[in-house]
N, C-alpha and C positions, 0 to 999 in steps of 0.2 A: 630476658633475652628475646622472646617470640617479639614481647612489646614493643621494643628496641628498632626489632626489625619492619615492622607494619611501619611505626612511625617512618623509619629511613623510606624502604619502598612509596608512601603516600608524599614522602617531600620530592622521591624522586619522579614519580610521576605529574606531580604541581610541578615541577619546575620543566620536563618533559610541553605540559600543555600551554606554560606560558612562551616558550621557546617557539613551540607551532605558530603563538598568536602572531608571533613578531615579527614570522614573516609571513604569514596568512595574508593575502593581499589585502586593500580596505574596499569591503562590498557595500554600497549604498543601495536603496529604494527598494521596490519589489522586484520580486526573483531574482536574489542576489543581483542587481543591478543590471542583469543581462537583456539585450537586445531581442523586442519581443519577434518570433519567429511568425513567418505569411504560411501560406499554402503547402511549402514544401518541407518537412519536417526537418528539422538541426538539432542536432547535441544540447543538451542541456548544461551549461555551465562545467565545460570541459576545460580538466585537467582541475576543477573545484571541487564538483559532485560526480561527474564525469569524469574518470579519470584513466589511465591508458591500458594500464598491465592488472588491473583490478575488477570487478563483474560488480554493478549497479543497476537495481531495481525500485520497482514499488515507491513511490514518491508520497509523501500527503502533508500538503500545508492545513495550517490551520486556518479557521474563516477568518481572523484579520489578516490572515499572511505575512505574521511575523516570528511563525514556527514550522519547521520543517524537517522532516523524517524521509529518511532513505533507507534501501537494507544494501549492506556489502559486504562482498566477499575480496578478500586478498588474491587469493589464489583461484583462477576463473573456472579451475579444473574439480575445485574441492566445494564442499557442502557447509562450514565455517561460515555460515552469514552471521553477519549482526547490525546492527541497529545503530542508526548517527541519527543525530539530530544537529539543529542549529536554529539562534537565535537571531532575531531581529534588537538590537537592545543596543538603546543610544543611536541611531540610525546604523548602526553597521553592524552588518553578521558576521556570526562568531565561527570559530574554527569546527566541525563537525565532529561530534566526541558522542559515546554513548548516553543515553538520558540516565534522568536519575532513576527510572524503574529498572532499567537495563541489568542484565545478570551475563556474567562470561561464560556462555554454552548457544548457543547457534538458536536463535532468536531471529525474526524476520518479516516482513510484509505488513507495517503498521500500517493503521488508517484510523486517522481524528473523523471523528463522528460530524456531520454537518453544526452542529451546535457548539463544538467545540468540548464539551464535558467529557467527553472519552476516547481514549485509543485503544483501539483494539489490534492483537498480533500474535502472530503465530511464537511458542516458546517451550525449549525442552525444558523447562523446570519440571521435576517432581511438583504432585499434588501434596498437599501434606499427610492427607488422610491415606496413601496411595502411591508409594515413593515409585513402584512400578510405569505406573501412567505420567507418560509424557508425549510432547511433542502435540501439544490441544493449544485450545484459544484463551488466551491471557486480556486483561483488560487493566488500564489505570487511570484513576480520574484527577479529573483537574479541580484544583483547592488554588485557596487563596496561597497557599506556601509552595506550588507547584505540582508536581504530579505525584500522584500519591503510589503506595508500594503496589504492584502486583495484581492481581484479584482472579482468581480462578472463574471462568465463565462457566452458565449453568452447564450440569448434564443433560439437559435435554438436548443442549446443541452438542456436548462434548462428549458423543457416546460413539463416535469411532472415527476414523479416516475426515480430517479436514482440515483446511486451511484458507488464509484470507480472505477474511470479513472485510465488509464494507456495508457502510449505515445509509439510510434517508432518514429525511428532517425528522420523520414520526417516530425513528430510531426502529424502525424492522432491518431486519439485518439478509443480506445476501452472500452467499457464501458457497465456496467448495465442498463436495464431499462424497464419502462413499457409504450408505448405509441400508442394509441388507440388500447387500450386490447391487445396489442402484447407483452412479457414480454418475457425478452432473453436477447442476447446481440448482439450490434450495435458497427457500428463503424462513425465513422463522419471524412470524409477526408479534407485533410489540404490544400488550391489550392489556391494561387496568393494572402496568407496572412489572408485567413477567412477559420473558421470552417462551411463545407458543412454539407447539411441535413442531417440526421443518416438512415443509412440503416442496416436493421436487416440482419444480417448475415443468410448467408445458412443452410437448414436442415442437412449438412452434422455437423457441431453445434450444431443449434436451436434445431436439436430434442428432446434434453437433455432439454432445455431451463435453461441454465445454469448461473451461477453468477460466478463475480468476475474474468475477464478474465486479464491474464498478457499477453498480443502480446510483443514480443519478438524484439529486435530493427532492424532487418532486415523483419520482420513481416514475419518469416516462417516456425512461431509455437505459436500456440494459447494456454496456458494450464488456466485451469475453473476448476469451481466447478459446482457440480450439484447434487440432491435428486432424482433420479429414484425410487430408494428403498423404497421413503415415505420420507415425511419430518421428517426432525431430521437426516434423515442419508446420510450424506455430504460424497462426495468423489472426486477424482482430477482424469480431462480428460486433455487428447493434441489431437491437429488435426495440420499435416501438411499438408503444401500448397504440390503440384505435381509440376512437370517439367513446368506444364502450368500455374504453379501459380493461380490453383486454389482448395480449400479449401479441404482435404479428412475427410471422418470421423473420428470422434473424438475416440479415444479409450482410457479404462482404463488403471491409473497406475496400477502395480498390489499390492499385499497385504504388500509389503516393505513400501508401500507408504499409502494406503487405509487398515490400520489396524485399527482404532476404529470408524470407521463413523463419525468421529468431522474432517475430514483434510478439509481443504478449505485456498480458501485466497493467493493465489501462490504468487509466486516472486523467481526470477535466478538475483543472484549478477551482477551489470558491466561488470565485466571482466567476466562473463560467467561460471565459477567456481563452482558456488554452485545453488542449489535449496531449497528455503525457503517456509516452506507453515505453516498453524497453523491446531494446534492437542492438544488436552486436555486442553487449558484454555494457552497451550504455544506455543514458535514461536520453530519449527524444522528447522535442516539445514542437507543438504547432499549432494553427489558428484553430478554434474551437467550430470557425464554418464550417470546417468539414464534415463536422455532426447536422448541423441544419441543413445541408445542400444533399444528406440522403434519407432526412425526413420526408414520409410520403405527403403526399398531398389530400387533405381528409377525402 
């Protein structure tokens, strides 16, 4: 009988996602086909990925930009995120449905590795060893048959209060977190195939003690979020590295950027192109100039 029933529920959901497809508009090229945005930031493929009575974050294509990850919530009030994805396949992308790693429990904030070999994202599964611990950094990698199950990130990075990872090409990882009362953001360097201790980044950073940082795949641009003003009101910093490769202060986008105290959550496409961050319950996109035009000058 249980058998019976899985079968019916999986036909009724296949038939469920081919119904989507049918009317899923047909999206060609890159960035679902959408008109690429100048100077002043616009909705990212609204009422697509964007969409009105729903809360959309955290974006990450993959380097050929034929795969794409977003986290959403239904209800803009509630904590329910999860995880879409969508393919590039046959020239036109697919309906946004959760990956094959995905699990039904509030999962959230991927991000493909600049190499493309892994994603990393925040997820309440139980550990195995450890049904108590949840709510750490999950990882899955990419095979020739698609993305592989699950993979518990080490302890040295999973040893208390964190969320959204984000990679450079050398695959060092930057990252949220809170560890012995220090709460900011760290990074954990990548050396002879393991993930080293995490070291809280510089006050030229920290001072802000900011969340959600996107390092940049040559790692020589940091941009975050952070609440100076009082919580509730979020806004996006960058700090570049100097000549001596080491960290300068972080400074504000200015008001093109940080118009309603909701921006956070950053991301710059692959190819370097565009800059993605989230504003009003939606995902924004705009010209990637804006990052070079507050590059200092050496």
């Amino acid at each position: 009988m249980k058998k019976l029933l899985l079968v019916n529920l999986l036909l009724i959901a296949a038939i469920a996602i081919k119904a989507q497809q049918k009317d899923f508009p047909k999206l060609t090229g890159p960035y679902f086909g959408q008109n690429s945005p100048g100077n002043i930031p616009e909705i990212f493929a609204p009422g697509i990925v964007s969409t009105e009575n729903a809360w959309e974050a955290a974006i990450s294509f993959s380097p050929d930009g034929k795969e794409f990850f977003f986290t959403r919530r239904e209800n803009i009030q509630g904590n329910e995120n999860r995880i879409l994805h969508s393919e590039l396949i046959n020239g036109k992308w697919t309906v946004p449905k959760p990956p094959p790693f995905a699990k039904d429990l509030i999962e959230y904030e991927s991000f493909i590795s600049p190499d493309g070999k892994k994603i990393f994202y925040n997820s309440d599964r139980p550990k195995s060893d450890n049904p108590a611990a949840v709510g750490e950094i999950w990882y899955s990698e990419k095979t020739p048959g698609g993305w592989s199950e699950g993979k518990y990130l080490t302890e040295t990075i999973n040893k208390g209060w964190i969320m959204f990872v984000t990679a450079s090409m050398n695959n060092n990882l930057y990252f949220t977190a809170g560890f012995n009362r220090k709460f900011g953001i760290y990074k954990s360097e990548f050396k002879d195939g393991v993930y080293q201790e995490p070291e809280f980044l510089p006050d030229e950073i920290n001072y802000l003690r900011g969340a959600h940082p996107f390092i940049s795949p040559d790692e020589s641009y940091l941009i975050f979020d952070a609440q100076p003003e009082g919580m509730g009101k979020s806004q996006l910093y960058i700090s570049f590295k100097d000549k001596n490769g080491k960290w300068m202060k972080a400074v504000k986008f200015d008001k093109s950027i940080n118009k309603t105290f909701t921006e956070n959550i950053p991301n710059v496409s692959p190819d370097g192109k565009y800059f993605f961050f989230h504003r009003n319950n939606d995902i924004y996109w705009v010209s990637s100039k804006i990052i070079e035009d507050l590059k200092p000058e050496e």
